[in-house]
C-alpha positions in Angstrom: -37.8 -15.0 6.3 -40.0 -17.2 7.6 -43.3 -19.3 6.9 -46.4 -19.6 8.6 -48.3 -22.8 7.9 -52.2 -22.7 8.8 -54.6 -25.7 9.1 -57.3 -23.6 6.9 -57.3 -20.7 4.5 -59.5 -18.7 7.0 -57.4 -19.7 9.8 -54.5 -17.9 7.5 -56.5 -14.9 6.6 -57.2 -14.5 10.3 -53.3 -14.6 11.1 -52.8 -12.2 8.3 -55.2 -9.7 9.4 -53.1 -8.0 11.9 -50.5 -7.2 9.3 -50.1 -5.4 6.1 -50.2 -8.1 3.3 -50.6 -8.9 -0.2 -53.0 -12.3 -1.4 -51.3 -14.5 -3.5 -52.5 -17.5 -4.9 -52.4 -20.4 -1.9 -50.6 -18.1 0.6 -50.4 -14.8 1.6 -47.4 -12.4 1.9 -46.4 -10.4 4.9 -44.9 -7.3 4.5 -41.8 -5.9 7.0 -43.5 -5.1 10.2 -41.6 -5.2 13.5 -42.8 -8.8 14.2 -41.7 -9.7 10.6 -38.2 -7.6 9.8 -38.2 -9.7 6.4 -41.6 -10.3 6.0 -43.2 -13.9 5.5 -45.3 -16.3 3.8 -48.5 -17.4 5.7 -49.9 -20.9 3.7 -52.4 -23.0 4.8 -53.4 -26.8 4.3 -56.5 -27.7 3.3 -57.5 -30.1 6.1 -56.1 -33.3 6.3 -53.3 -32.8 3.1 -51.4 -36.0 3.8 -53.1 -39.4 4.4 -52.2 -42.9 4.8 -51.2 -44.8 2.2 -53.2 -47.6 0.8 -52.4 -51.1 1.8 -51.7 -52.2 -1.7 -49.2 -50.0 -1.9 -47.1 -51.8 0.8 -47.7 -55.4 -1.2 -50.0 -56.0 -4.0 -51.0 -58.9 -2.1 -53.1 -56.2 0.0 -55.5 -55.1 -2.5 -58.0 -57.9 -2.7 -60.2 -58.9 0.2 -59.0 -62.5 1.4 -58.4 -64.0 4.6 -55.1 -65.7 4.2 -53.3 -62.3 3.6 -54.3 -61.0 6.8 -52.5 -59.8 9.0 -52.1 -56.3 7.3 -49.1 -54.7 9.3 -46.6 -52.6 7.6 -43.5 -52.8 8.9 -43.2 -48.8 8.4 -46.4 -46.0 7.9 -46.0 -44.3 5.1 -48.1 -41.0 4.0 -49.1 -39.6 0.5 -50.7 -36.5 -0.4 -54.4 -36.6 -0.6 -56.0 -37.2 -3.9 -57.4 -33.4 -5.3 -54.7 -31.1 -3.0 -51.5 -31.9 -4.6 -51.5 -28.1 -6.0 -51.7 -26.6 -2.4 -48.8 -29.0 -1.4 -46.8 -27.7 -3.9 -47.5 -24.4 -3.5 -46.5 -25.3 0.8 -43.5 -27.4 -0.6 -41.9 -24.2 -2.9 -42.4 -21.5 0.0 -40.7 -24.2 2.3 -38.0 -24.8 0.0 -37.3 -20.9 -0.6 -33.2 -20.6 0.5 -34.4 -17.4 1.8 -37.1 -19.1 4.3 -35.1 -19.9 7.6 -37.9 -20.5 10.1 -41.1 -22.4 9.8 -43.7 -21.6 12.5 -46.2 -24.2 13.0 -49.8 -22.8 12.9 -52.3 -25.1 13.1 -55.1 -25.3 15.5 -53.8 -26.0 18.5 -54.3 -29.1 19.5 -52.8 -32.9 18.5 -55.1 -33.3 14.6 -53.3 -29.2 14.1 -50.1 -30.9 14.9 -50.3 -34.0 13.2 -52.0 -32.4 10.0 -48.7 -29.9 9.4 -46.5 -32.0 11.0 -47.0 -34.6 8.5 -47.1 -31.5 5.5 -43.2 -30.7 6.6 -42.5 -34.8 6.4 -43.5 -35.2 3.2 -41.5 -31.9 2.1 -38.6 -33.7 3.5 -37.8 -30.4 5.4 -35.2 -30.3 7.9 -35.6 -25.9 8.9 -35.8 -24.4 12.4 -39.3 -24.5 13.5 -41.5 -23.0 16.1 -45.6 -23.5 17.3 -48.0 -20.7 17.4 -50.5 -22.2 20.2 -53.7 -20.2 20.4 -56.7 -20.2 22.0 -58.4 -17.5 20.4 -57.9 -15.7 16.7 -58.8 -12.5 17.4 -56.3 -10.2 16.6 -54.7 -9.2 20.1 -54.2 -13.4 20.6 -52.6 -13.3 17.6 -50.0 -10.8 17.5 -49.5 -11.9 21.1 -49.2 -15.3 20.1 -46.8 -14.9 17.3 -44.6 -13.2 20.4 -44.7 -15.9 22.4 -44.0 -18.6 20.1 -43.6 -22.4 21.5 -40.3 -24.2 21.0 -41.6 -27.3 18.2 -40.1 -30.0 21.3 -42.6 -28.6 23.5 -45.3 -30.1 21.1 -43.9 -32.7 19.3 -45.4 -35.3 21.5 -48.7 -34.2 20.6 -47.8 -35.3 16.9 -46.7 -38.7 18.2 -49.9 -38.8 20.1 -52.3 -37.9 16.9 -50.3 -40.3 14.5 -50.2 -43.4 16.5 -53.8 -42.9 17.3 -54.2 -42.7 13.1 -51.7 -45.8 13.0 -53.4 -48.0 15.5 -57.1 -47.2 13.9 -55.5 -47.9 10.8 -54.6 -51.2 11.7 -57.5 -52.4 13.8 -60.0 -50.8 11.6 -58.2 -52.4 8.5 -57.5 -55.8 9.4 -60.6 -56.4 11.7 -63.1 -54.9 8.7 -61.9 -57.3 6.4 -62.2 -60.3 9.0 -65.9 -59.8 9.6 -67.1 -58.9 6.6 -65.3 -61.9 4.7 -66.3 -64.3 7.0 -69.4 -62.8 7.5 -69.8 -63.2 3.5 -69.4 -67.3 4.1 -73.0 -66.6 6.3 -74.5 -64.9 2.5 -74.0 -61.4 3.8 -72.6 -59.1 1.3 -72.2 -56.1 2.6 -68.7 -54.3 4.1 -69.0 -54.4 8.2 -66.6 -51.7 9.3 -65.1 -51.7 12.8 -63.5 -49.4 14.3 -61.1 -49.2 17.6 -63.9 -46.6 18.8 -66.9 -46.3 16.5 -67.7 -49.9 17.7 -67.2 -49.8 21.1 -69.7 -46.8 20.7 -71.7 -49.2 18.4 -72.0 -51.8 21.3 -73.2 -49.1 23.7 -76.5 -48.0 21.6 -77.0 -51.7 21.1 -76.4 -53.1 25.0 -79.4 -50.5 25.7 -81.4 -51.6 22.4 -81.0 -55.1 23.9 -82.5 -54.3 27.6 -85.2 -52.4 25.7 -86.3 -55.1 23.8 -86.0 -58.1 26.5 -88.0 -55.6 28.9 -90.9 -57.0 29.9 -93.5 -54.4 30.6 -95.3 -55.5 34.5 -98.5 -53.3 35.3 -99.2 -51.6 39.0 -101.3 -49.4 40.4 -101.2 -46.5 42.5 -104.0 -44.9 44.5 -104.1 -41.1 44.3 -106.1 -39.0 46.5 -107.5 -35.3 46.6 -107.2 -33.4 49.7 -109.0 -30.3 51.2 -107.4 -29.0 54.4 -108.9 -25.6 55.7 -109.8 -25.0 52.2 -106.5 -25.9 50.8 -106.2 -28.3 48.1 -103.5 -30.5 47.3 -102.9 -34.4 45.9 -101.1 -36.9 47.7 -100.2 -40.5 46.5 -101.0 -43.8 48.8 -97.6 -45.6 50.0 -96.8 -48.1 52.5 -93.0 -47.8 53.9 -92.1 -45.2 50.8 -94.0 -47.6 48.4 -96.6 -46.3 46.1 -97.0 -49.5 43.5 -99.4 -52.0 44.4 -99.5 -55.1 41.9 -103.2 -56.0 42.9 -105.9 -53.9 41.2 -107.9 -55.2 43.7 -106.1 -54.2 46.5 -106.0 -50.7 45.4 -109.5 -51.1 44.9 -110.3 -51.5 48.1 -107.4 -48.8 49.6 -109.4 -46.5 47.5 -112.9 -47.3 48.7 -111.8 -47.1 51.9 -110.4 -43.7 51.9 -113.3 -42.0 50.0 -114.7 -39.5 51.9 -112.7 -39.9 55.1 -110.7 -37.4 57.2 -107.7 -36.2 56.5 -105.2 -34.7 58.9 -101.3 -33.2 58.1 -99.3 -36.0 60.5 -95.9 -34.4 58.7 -94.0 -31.5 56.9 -90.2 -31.2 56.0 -89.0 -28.6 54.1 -85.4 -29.0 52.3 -83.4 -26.0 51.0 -81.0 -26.9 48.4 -78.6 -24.5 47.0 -77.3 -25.1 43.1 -73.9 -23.6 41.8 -74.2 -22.2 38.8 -73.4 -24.7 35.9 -69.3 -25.1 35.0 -68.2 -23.1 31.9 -68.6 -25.2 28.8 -66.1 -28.3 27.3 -66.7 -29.6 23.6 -68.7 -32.2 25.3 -70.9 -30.3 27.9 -72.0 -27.4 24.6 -72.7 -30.5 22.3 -75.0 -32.1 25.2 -76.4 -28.4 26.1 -77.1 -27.5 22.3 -78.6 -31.1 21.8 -81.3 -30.7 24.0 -82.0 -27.2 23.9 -81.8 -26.9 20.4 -81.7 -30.2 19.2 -78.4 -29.8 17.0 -76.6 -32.8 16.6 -73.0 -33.0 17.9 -71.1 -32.0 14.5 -73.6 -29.5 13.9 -72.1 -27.8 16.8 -68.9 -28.3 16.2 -69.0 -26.8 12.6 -71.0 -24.0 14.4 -68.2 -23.2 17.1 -65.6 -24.0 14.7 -66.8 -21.2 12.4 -67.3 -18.6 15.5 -63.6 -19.6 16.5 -62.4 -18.7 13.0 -63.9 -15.3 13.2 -62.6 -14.1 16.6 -65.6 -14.4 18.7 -65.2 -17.4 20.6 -62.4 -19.5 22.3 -60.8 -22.8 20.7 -63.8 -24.9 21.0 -62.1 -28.7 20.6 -61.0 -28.4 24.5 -62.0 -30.8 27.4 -61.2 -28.5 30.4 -64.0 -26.3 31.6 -61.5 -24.2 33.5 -59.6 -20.5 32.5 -56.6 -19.3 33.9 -56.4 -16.4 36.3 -55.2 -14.3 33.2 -58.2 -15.1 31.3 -60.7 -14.6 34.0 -59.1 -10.9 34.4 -60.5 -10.1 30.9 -63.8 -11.1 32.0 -65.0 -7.5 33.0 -64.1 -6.2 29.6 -66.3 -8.9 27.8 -69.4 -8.8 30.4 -69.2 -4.8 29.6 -69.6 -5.4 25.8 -71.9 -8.7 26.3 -74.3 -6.0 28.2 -74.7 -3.4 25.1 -76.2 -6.1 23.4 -80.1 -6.4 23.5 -79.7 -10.1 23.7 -78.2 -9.7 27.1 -79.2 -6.0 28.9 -82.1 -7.6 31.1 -79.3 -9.9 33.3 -77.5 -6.9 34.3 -76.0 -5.6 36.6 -74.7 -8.9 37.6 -73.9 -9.4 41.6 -70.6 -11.2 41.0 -68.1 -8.6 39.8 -65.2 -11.0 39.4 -64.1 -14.8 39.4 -60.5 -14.5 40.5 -60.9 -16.6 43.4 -63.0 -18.9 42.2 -61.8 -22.1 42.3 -65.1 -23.1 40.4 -63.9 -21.5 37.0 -60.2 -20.4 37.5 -58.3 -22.8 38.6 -54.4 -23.1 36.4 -54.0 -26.7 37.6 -57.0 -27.9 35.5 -56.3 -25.6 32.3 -54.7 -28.6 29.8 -54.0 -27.5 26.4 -56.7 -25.4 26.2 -59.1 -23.6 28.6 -63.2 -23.3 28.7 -65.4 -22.4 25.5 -65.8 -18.7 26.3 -66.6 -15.4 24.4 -63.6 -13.4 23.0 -63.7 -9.7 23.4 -64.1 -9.1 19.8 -68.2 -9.3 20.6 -70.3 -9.7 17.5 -73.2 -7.8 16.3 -75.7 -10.6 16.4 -78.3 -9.9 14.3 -75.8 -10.5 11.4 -74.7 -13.9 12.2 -76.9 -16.7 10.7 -79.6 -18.2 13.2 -77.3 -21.0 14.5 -74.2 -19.3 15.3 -76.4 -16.9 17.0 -78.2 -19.8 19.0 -74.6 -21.1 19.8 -73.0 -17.8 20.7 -76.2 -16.8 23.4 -75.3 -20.5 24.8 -71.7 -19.9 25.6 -72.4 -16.2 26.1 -75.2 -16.9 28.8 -72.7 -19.6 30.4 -70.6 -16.8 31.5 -73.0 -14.4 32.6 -74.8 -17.5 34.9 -70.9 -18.1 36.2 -71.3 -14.4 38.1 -74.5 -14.7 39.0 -75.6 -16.3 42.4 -76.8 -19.9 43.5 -80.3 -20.9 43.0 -82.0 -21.9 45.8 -85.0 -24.4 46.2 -86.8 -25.7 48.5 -88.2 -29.1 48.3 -91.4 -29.7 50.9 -92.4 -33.4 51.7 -95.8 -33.9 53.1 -97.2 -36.6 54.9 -101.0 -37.0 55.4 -102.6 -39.9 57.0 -106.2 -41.0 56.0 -108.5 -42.4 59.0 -105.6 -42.8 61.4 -104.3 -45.8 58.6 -103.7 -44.7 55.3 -100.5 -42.7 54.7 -100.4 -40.3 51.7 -97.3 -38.5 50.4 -97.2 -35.4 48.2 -93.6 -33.5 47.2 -93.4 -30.0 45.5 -90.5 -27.8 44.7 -90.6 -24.1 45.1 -87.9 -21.9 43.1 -87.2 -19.3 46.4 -84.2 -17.5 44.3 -83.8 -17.8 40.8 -80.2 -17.2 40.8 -78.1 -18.1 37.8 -81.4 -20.1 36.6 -82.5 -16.9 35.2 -80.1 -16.9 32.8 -79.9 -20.0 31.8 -82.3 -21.7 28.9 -84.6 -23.5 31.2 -86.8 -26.5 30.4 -90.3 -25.2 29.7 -92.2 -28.4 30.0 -90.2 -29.8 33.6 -91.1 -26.5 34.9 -94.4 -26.4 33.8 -95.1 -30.1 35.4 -93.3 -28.9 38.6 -96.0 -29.9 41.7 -97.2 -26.6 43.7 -97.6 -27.5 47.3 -100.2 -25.1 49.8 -98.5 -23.9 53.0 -99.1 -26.7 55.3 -98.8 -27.2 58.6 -98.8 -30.6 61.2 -102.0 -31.1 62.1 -104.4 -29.4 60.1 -107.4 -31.6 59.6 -109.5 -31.7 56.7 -110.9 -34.2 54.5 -110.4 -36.5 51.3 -113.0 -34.8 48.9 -111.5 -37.6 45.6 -109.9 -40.8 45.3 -109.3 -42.5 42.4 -107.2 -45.9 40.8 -104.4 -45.2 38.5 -103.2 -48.0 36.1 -99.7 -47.8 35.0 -96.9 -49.9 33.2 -93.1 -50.3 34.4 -91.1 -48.6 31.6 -88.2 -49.8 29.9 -85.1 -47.9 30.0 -84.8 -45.0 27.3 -82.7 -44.7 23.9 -79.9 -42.4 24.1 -80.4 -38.7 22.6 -77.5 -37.5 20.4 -76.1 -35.5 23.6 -77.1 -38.1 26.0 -74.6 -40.5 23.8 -71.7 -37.7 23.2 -71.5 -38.6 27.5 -71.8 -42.1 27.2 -68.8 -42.1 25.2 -66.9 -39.4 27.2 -67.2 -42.0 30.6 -66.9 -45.2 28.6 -70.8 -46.6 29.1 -71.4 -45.2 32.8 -74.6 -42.9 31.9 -74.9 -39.4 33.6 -78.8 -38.6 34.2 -78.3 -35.4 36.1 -76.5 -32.4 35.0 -74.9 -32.0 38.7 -72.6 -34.2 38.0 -70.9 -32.5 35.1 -67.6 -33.0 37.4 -67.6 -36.9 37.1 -67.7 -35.7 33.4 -65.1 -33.6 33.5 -62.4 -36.3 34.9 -63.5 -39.4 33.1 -61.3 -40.4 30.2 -63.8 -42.1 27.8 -64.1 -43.4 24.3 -62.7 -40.8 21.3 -61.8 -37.2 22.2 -63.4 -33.9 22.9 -62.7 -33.5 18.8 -63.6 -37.0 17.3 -67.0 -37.4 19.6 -69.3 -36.2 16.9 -67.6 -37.9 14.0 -67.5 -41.0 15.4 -71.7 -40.8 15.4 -70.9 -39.2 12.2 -69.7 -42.4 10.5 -71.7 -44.7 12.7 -74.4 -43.3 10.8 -72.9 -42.9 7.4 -72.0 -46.8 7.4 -75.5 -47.6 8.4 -75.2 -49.0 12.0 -77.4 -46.3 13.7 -80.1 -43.9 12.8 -81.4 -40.9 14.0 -85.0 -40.2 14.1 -86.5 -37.1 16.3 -83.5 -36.8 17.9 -83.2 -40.5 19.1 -80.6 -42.9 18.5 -81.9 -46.0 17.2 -79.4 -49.1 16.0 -80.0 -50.9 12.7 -80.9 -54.4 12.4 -77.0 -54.2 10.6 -75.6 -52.7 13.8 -76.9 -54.8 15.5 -75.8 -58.3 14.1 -72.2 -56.8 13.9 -72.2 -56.1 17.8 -74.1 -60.2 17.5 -71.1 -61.5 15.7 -68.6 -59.6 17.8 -69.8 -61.2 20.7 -67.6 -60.4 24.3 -65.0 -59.2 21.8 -62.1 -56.7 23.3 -63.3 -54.8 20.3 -66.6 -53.7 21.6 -65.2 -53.2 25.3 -65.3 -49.6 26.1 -63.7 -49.7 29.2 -60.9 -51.4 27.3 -60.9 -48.3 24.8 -60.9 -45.9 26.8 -57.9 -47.5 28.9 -56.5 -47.2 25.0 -57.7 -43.3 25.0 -56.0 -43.3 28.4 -52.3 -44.5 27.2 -52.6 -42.2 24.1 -53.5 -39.2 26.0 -49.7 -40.2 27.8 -48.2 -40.5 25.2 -49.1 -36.8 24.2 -48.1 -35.9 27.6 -44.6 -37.4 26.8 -45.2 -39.9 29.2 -45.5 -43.4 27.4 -43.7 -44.7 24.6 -45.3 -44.7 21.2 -43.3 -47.5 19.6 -44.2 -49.5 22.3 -48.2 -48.6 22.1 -47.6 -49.6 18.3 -46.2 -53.5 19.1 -49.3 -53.6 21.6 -52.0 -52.6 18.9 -50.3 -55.0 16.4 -50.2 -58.0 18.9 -54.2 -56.7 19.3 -54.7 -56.9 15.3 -53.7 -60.6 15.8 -55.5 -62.1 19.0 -58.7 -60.1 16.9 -58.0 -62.5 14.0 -57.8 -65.5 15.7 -60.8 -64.4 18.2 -63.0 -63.3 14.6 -62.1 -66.8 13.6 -63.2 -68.7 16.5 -66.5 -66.7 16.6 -67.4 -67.2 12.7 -67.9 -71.3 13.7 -71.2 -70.8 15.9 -72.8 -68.0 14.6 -76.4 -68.0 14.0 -78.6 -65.0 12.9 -81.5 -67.1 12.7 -83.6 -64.1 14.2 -82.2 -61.3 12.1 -83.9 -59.1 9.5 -80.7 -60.2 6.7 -82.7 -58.8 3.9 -81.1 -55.8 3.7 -77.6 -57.1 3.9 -77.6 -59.0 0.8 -76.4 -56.5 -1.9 -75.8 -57.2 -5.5 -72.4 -54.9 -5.8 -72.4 -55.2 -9.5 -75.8 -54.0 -9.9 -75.7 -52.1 -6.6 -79.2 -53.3 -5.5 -80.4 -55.3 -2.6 -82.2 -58.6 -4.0 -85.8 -58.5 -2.3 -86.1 -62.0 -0.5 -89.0 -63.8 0.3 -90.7 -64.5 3.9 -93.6 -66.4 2.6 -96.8 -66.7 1.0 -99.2 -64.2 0.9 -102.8 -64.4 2.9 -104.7 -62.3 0.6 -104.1 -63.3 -2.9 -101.5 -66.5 -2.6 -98.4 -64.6 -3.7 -94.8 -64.3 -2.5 -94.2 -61.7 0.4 -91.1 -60.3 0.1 -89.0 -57.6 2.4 -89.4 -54.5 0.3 -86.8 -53.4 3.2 -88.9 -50.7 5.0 -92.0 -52.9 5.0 -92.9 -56.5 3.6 -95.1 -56.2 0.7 -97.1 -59.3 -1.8 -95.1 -59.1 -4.9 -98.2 -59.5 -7.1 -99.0 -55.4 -6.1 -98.8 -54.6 -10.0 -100.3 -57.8 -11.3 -103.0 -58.7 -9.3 -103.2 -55.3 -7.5 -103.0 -56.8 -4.1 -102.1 -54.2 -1.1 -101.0 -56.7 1.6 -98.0 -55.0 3.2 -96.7 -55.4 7.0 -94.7 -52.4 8.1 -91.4 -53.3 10.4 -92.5 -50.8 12.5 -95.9 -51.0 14.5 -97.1 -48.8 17.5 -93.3 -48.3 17.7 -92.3 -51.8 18.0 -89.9 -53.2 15.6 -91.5 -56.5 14.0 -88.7 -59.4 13.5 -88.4 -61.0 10.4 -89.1 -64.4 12.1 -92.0 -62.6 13.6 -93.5 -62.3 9.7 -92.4 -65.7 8.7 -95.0 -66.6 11.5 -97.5 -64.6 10.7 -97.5 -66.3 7.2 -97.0 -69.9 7.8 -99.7 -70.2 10.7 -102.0 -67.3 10.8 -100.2 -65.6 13.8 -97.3 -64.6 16.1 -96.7 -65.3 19.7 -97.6 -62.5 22.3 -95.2 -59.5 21.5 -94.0 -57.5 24.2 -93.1 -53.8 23.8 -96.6 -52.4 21.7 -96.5 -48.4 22.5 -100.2 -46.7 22.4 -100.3 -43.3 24.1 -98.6 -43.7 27.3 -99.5 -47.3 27.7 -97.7 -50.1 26.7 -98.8 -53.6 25.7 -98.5 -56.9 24.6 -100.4 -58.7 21.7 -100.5 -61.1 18.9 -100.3 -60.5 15.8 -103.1 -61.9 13.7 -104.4 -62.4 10.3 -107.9 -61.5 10.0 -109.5 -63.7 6.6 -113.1 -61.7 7.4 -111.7 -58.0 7.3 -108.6 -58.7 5.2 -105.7 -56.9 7.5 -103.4 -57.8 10.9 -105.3 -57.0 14.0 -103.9 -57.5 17.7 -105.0 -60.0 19.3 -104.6 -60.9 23.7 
């Protein structure tokens, strides 16, 4: 007889369904079939069912925060079973134990955590059976009772378990050890609060704040541009002054007089180029390119979409979605016809057929064996839903991956880009660009961005030497911008290639063959926790960093800790090891010798820190009480009170006494305002000139000042 052991319970139902069975409580029995002769047990874990122990329970000495018992290395990892789950353990442990089980197949998801998590189950059992691995890549029931027949030996896998638990091991350590370190000497600075760290939560940390950083030491320069109107034999079009390819002039008066010049004069085409650019249709979606793609279609954050495909997995409808190869193997791509034919009874997709491409075998693009890894690309199943009865966002999730196929047999897109030069009174040069779509291709199919399209520039058929005329002219004032905040998506590919940002989608390859920071499965929790621990927020879809986030990243300093090149050269070595190719003991002896050298370098950093121009308000926490202690900034203009940080804003403390309303927000025109900034603003009537003021689409600098004769904070040049 044998036992199945699942990662879920609806990962075990699934398993089940092709057989006859009977639902016990915490497992399910199999009757005889021909795959079975003696039946079997299918059980599941719930999650994560074994964890790590505490530290305490290594040495006492652990428990309490303190500086002189760190190091904490155990000389051997030891697991418990997590607190609330003991009864499913049991009920795993009994059916393992039964002298008349002699196989146990392996069942969770397939990949490293599905290794580790019932790996780990078996250790604690103290089991010592025959076991096998079902690997799958889809649930529905032809991929399982195909599955169960081509069971994986348990070596084949096992170095996926010693991949998953030394990457547990070494964030144990690192995370454990280097928390304690900051936060107690971060404690002797009157900061009590707990500053996690993490092996790849703050290398990911570091990355929002190195671009927080350059946005706020930006300094905003203005320029001008000239912009004409043109009439050529009744065409109109616009074309912007430049001199050698540059538009930006840094004298208004300058462009003053390019602009007085030009009005009215003739006009004549001196130059037209017209590019045709053909674009592939997009690769079939990784983990990482459907978070990014759901992101900023649908704005779902990254672990919203994994929870999304996770539950279309678990009903049969899509592929295994934690996979970082965009690739299928020739064997999947002969199925394709089958799913297309069911994709195009659905109302959702009838308009995109018939599709030109019948078939992908071939295509080196999307089947390609080499590049398959554990698993292969996110694709639809043949077990097609009816999608009117799933809920709104696996619907929205499904018509992404669904429409990813369908765009993967359609043709290129083609586009041609015209350039157009037009000279003004034999001197002035104008240039004008527009894109025209001349084949939709696979764009048709794919969600396209409304607003890009609809500020695409429509150029007239032109030709050299058509003469007309400029019939407007004017002066147009502009700012340089500073570099923009990552979007949720936009930061699931920073982490995936370790800080290099990808702006354009073309160059989802580089994507595809960077190693980065985290895997294809811990992307979105890593932002996850980053958020939960109150080192980033989220706000329209934008990721900002705390004031907390940011004075950790401040105290870390050039720390290895926040290097993500350095992580993902850790990523790199664990990925081996799961490969079979690196030894995990010695990866173990490297992280500890890390845990030290990030002792000693915390120490050395703790002697010159200064957060003199940090908001600290907010890290100064009564843990008894469990509430932040409002501190003061200074006295209030108004009414003579104390100001003090209220945390979101600074308010006068005499609001219910005396009734006074004086409050500065830490927020204005979307500029964050220091705390030193206030302190300022209190003692002497005014701030310096801050840079970074947002109105409209013009940004500014100003004072900040206290007005006595209409009581409130104006700007001030």
């Amino acid at each position: 007889m044998k036992v199945i052991i699942a990662e879920k319970p609806d990962q075990g139902a699934k398993l089940a369904a092709p057989f006859q069975s009977i639902k016990r409580s915490g497992y399910i029995e199999i009757k005889k079939t021909s795959q079975f002769p003696n039946g079997a047990f299918i059980t599941w874990a719930v999650g994560h069912l074994c964890e790590l122990i505490p530290p305490e329970m290594y040495d006492p000495k652990w428990k309490s925060w303190k500086l002189e018992t760190l190091p904490i290395i155990p000389e051997q990892f030891k697991h418990q079973v997590t607190k609330g789950k003991t009864k499913q353990f049991q009920i795993i442990k009994q059916l393992v134990n039964n002298p008349a089980v002699n196989e146990i197949i392996m069942a969770g998801d397939a990949g490293r955590e599905g290794e580790l998590i019932v790996r780990l189950i078996l250790k604690q059992c103290q089991i010592d059976k025959p076991l096998k691995r079902l690997w799958l890549s889809s649930l529905t029931e032809a991929a399982v009772i195909e599955g169960f027949k081509t069971l994986r030996t348990e070596e084949e896998t096992r170095p996926l378990y010693f991949e998953a638990l030394s990457r547990a091991c070494a964030d144990w350590l690192v995370g454990m050890n280097a928390s304690r370190a900051y936060t107690l000497y971060l404690q002797k600075k009157g900061l009590n609060d707990v500053f996690s760290t993490g092996r790849v939560q703050t290398p990911t940390l570091a990355l929002i704040v190195k671009r927080e950083n350059e946005i706020e030491a930006f300094k905003p320069e203005p320029f001008w541009e000239v912009i004409a109107d043109f009439d050529v034999l009744g065409k109109k079009y616009q074309g912007t002054w430049h001199k050698k390819g540059e538009t930006r002039l840094e004298s208004s008066d300058m462009a003053t007089k390019i602009a007085a010049f030009c009005k009215g004069k003739p006009a004549v085409v001196s130059e037209v180029k017209v590019d045709e650019k053909q674009y592939k249709p997009p690769f079939l979606f990784t983990l990482s390119s459907l978070q990014t793609a759901a992101n900023q279609k649908l704005k779902y954050s990254p672990k919203k979409t994994l929870d999304i495909a996770q539950k279309l997995y678990v009903k049969g409808f899509i592929s295994y979605p934690r996979t970082d190869s965009a690739f299928v193997t020739k064997g999947e791509a002969q199925t394709f016809p089958t799913i297309l034919k069911a994709l195009s009874s659905k109302p959702e997709f009838t308009s995109f057929f018939p599709l030109p491409i019948l078939s992908l075998i071939g295509n080196q693009r999307y089947v390609n064996e080499k590049k398959v890894t554990d698993h292969y690309a996110i694709i639809p199943t043949e077990q097609i839903p009816d999608l009117n009865k799933l809920s709104a966002d696996e619907k929205s999730i499904y018509e992404l991956i669904a429409r990813s196929l369908l765009a993967a047999h359609e043709e290129d897109s083609i586009i041609h880009t015209t350039k157009v030069e037009t000279l003004v009174d034999g001197r002035a040069t104008f240039h004008s660009k527009g894109k025209v779509i001349k084949k939709q291709g696979w764009r048709r199919i794919i969600y396209h961005d409304r607003k890009a399209e609809k500020d695409e520039v429509y150029l007239p058929e032109l030709n050299v030497k058509e003469a007309g005329s400029v019939q407007k002219v004017l002066v147009k004032e502009s700012v340089t911008q500073p570099p923009k905040r990552y979007t949720e998506g936009q930061l699931i590919n920073v982490m995936k290639t370790a800080g290099k940002q990808i702006e354009d989608v073309e160059l989802e390859k580089i994507l595809m063959e960077s190693q980065g920071l985290g895997t294809e499965a811990t992307r979105a929790g890593i932002i996850t926790i980053l958020k939960d621990r109150g080192y980033m927020t989220v706000t329209k879809n934008i990721v900002f960093p705390t004031e907390k986030g940011k004075l950790l990243i401040a105290a870390l300093g050039e720390s290895v800790l926040t290097s993500a090149e350095m992580t993902a050269k850790w990523e790199q070595r664990l990925r081996e090891i799961g490969k079979g190719g690196a030894s995990p003991v010695i990866f173990m002896e490297q992280t500890k010798k890390l845990v030290e050298h990030l002792l000693q370098e915390a120490g050395n950093q703790a002697v010159s820190w200064d957060f003199s121009n940090f908001d600290v308000s907010s890290m100064k926490k009564d843990f008894k009480k469990g509430q932040r202690r409002p501190s003061s900034v200074g006295k209030c203009p108004s009414c003579g009170g104390t100001v003090l940080d209220r945390g979101t804003f600074y308010g006068c403390s005499q609001y219910k006494t005396n009734h006074c309303r004086f409050t500065v927000s830490k927020t204005i025109l979307k500029k964050k305002i220091r705390q030193k900034d206030v302190k300022q603003l209190l003692k002497e009537g005014g701030t310096e000139k801050i840079e970074g003021f947002v109105k409209g689409d013009q940004t500014f600098q100003a004072k900040l000042v206290w007005s006595q004769e209409q009581k409130k904070i104006i700007f001030q040049d």
